[in-house]
C-alpha positions as CSV (number, residue, x, y, z in Angstrom):
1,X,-19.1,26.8,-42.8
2,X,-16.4,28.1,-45.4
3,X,-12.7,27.1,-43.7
4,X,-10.9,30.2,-42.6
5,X,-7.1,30.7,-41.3
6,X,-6.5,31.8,-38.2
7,X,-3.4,32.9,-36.7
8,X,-1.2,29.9,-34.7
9,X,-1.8,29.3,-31.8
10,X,-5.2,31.7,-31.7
11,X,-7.0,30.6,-28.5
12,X,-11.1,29.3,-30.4
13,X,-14.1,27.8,-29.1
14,X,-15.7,25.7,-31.4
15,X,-19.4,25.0,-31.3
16,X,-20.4,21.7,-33.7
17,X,-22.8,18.7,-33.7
18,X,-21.9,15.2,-32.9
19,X,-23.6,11.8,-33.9
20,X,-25.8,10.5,-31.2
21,X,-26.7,7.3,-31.0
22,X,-29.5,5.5,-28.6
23,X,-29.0,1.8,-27.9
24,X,-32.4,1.5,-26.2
25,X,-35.8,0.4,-27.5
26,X,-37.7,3.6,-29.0
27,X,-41.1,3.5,-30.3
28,X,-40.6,5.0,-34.3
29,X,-41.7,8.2,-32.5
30,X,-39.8,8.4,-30.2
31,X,-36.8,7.8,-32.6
32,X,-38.0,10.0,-35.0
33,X,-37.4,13.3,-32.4
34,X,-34.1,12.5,-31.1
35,X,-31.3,15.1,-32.0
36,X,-27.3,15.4,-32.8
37,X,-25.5,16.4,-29.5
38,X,-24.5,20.3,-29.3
39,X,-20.6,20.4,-27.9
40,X,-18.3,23.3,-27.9
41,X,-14.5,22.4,-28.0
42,X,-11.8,25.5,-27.1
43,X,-8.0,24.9,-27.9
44,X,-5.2,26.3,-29.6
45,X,-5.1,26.7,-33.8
46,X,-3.0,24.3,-35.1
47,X,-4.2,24.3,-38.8
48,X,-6.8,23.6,-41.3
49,X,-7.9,22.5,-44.5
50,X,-10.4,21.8,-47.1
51,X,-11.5,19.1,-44.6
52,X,-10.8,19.7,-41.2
53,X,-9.7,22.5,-38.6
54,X,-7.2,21.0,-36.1
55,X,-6.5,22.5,-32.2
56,X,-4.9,21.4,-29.2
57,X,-6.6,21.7,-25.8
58,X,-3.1,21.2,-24.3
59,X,0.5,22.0,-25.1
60,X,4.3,21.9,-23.6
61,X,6.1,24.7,-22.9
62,X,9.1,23.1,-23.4
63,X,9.1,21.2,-26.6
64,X,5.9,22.4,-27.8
65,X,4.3,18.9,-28.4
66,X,1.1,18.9,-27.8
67,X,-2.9,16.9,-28.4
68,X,-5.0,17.7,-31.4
69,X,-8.5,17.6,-31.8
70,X,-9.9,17.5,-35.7
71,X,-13.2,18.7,-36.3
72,X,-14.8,18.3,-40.0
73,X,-15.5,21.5,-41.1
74,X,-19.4,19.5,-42.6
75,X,-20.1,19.5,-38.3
76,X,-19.0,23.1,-37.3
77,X,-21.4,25.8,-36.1
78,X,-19.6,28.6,-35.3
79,X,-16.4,29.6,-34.3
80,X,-15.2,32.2,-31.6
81,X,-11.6,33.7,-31.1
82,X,-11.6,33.6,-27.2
83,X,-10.1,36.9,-26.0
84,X,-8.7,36.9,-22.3
């Protein structure tokens, strides 16, 4: 997925793969057909680069600090605007 600037603060949902990893004992088989984990992630656009995209799930009103969640851009499925 080619990075692309959204407006801060623009509410997204995310949809990407994560590593999954399976401490059991697996037959080569059964190894062989497991799968990376499908998550979605919705926050606030913080920034991105060449890299990364970075949102917040949660921010002050206040002061405006707030978490951030960085996604490789290698990982990233699609991504949404979410309009209320």
């Amino acid at each position: 997925m080619k990075p692309r600037t959204y407006k801060f603060n623009t509410l997204l949902e995310i949809e990407w793969i994560d590593i999954v990893t399976e401490s059991g004992w697996l037959t080569p088989t059964m190894a062989c057909k497991r799968e990376p984990c499908s998550c979605k992630s919705v926050g606030y656009f913080l920034n991105r680069d060449e890299d990364v995209i970075r949102i917040s799930q949660t921010f002050q009103v206040t002061d405006l600090e707030r978490d951030v969640t960085v996604i490789p851009w290698g990982v990233i499925k699609k991504i949404a605007p979410c309009h209320p």
